[in-house]
C-alpha positions as CSV (number, residue, x, y, z in Angstrom):
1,X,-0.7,114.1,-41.7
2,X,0.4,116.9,-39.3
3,X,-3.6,118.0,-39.0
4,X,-4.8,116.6,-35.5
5,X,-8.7,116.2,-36.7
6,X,-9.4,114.8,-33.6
7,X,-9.1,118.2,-31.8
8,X,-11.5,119.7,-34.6
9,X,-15.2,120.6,-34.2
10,X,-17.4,119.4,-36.9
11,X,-17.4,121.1,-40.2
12,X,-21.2,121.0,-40.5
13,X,-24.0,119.7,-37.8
14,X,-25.7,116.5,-37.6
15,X,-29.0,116.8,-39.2
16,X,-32.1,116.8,-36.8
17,X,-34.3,113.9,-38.7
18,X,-38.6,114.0,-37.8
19,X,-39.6,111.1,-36.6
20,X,-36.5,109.9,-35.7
21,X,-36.2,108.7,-31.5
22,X,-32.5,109.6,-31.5
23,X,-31.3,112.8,-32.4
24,X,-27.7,114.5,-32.2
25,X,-26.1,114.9,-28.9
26,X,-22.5,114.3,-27.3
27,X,-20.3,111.1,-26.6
28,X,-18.0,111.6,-23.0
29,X,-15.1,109.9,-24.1
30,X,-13.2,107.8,-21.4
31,X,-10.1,108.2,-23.9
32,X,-10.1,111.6,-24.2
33,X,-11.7,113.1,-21.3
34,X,-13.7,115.3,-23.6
35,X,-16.7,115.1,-25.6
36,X,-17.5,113.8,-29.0
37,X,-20.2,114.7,-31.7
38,X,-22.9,112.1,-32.6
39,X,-25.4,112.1,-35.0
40,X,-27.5,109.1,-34.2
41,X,-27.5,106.0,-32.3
42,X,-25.9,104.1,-34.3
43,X,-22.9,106.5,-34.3
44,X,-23.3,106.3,-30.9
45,X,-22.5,102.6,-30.8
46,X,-19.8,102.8,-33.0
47,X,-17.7,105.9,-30.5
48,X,-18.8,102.9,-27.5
49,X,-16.8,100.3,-29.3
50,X,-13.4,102.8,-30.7
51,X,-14.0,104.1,-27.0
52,X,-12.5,101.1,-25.9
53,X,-10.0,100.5,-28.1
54,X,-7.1,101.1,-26.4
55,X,-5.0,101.4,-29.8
56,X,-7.1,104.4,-30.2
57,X,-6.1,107.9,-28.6
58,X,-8.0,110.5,-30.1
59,X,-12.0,110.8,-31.3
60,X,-14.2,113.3,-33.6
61,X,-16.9,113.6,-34.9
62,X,-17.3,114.9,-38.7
63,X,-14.0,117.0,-38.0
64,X,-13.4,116.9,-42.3
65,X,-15.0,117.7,-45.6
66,X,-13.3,115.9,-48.7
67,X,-14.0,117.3,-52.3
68,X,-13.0,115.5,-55.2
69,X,-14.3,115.4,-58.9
70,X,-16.1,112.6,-60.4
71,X,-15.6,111.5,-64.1
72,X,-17.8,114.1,-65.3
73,X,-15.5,116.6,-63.5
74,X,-18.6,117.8,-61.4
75,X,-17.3,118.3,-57.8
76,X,-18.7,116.0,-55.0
77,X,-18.1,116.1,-51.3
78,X,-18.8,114.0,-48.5
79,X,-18.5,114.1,-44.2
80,X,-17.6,111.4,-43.1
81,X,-19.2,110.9,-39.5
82,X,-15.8,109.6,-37.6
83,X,-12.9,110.1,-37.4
84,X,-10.5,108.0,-34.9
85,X,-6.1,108.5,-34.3
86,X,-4.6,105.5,-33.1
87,X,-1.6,105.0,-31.2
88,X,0.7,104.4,-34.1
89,X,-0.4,107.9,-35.5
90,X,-2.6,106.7,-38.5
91,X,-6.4,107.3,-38.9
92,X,-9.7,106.0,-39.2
93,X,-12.3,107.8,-41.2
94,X,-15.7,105.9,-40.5
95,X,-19.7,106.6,-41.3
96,X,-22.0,104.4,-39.2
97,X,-25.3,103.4,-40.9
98,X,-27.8,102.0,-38.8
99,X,-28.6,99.7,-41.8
100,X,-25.4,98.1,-44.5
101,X,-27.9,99.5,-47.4
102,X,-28.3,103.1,-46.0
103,X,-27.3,105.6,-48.0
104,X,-27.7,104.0,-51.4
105,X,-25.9,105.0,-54.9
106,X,-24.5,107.9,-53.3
107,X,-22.7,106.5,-50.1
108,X,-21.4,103.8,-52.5
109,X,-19.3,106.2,-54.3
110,X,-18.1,108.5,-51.3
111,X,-17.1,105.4,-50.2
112,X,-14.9,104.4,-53.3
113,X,-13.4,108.1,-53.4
114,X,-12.8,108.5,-49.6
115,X,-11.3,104.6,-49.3
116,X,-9.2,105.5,-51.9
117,X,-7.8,109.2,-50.3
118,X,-7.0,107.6,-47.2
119,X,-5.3,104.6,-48.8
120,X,-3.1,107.4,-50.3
121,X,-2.0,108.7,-46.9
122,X,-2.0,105.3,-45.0
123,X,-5.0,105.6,-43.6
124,X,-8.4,103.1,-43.7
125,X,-12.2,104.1,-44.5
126,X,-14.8,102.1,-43.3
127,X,-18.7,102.1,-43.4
128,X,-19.2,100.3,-39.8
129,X,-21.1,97.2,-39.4
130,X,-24.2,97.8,-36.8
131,X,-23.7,96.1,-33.5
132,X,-25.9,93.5,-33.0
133,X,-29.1,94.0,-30.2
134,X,-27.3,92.7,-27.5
135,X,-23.8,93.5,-27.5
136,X,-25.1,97.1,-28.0
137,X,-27.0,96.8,-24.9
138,X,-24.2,94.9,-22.9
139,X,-21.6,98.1,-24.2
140,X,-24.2,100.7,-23.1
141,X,-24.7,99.4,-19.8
142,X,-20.6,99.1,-19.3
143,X,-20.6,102.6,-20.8
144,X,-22.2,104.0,-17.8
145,X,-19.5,102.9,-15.8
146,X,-16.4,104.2,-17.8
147,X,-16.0,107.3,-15.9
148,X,-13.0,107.8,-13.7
149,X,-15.2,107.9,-10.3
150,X,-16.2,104.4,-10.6
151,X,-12.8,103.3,-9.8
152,X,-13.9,103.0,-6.2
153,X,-12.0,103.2,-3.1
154,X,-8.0,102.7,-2.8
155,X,-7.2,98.8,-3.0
156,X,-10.7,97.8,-4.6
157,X,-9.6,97.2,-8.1
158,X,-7.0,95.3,-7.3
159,X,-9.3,93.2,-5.2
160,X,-11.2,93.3,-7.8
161,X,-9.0,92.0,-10.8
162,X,-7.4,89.3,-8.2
163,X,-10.7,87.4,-7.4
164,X,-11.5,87.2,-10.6
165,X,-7.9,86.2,-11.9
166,X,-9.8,82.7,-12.6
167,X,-13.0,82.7,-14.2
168,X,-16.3,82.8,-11.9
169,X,-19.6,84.1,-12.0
170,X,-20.2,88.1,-11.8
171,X,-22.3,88.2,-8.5
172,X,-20.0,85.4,-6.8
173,X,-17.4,87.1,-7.8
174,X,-18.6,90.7,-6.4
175,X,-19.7,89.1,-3.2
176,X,-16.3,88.0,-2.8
177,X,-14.7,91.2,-2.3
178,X,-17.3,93.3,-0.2
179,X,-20.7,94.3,-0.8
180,X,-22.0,93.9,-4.2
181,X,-23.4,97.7,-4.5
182,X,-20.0,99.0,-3.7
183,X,-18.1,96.2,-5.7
184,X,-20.1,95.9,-9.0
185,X,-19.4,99.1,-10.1
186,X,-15.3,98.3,-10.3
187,X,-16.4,95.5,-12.0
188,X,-18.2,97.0,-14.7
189,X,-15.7,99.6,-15.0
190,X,-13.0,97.2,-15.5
191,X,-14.9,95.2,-18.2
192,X,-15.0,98.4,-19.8
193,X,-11.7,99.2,-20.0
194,X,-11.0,95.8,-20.9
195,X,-9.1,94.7,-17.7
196,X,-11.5,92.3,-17.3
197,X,-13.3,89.9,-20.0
198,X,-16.5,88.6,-20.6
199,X,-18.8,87.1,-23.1
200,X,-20.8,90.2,-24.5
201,X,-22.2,88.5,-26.9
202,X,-24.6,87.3,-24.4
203,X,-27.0,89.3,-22.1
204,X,-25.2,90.7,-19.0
205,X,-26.2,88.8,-15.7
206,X,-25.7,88.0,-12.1
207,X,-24.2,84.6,-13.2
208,X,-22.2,85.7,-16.6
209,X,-18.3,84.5,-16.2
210,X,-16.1,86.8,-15.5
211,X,-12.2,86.6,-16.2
212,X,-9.1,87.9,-16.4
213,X,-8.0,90.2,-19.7
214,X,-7.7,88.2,-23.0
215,X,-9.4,84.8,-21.0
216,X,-10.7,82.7,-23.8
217,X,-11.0,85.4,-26.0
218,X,-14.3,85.9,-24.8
219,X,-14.8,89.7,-25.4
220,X,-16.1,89.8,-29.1
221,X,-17.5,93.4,-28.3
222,X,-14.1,95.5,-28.1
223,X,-13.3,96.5,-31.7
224,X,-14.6,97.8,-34.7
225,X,-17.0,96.3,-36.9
């Protein structure tokens, strides 16, 4: 409990897989200000969504290795691909298949044995739901906004969240405040960091409604699966 994984490098690299169109690379993470270890797309999605979160404080990726014995008393192991801290100190250790079924027999059992280690230490295990095809787009696209710079000039975001303190349409909304390629930018960065809510289970456009933070409920993108 006193181990802060999220500050850990990975205890083994992500495979490289042939054939595969997304390899390993790095995550920037708007919560940490530092980067993050991914193994694959779908992990990628996944460190999008926790990204968010703002219960969450702290990201890794594959920062433990957990051993245990199996009935036979033959030793097994397992990397988890995630780990997340959360605000209240406890921890998410998470693998993110890009399919329910991947993995098999195998990821079945690490599952039951890892589920069962952090339920010891009051922490939660989970095999991550895929994102559907268009939320996942909808969070990449607000992903590229979630840096610091995108804030904009002093007094926009406030503009910003005031004009769309009642729901309108994104463009409207934009064009409201100043000129849309300056504007748009805030606006995306503050659906990001949840300051601002929209529909993301629907594709992103010029005429999407835009609202205040928890309008309607609308933002069924923001946690994990």
């Amino acid at each position: 409990m006193t181990v802060a994984f999220e500050g850990l490098p990975p205890v083994s690299a992500f495979p490289m897989v042939p054939g595969r169109r997304w390899g390993p690379g790095l995550w920037w993470s708007a919560t940490t200000g530092r980067h993050v270890a991914a193994g694959s797309n779908a992990m990628r999605t996944q460190l999008m969504v926790l990204d968010r979160d703002p219960d969450v404080t702290g990201l890794a990726g594959r920062p433990v290795r957990l051993l245990w014995r199996d009935d036979r008393g033959r030793v097994r192991s397992w990397v988890p691909q995630l780990f997340a801290r959360y605000r209240d100190g406890t921890g998410l250790l998470a693998d993110c298949p890009g399919r329910l079924e991947a993995g098999g027999d195998r990821a079945v059992r690490a599952a039951e044995a890892v589920g069962e280690a952090c339920e010891e230490i009051g922490w939660t295990y989970r095999r991550l739901a895929p994102l559907g095809d268009v939320p996942a787009a909808n969070l990449k696209w607000l992903a590229g906004y979630r840096h610091p710079r995108n804030v904009g000039r002093p007094g926009l975001m406030p503009a910003v969240l005031e004009v769309f303190a009642r729901p309108r349409p994104l463009l409207e909304g934009a064009e409201a405040v100043g000129d849309p390629i300056e504007v748009l930018p805030v606006v995306f960065r503050a659906l990001w960091h949840g300051q601002l809510t929209a529909d993301l289970e629907a594709p992103l456009h010029e005429c999407v409604l835009v609202g205040p933070r928890g309008w309607n409920g609308l933002d069924k993108a923001g946690g994990a699966g």
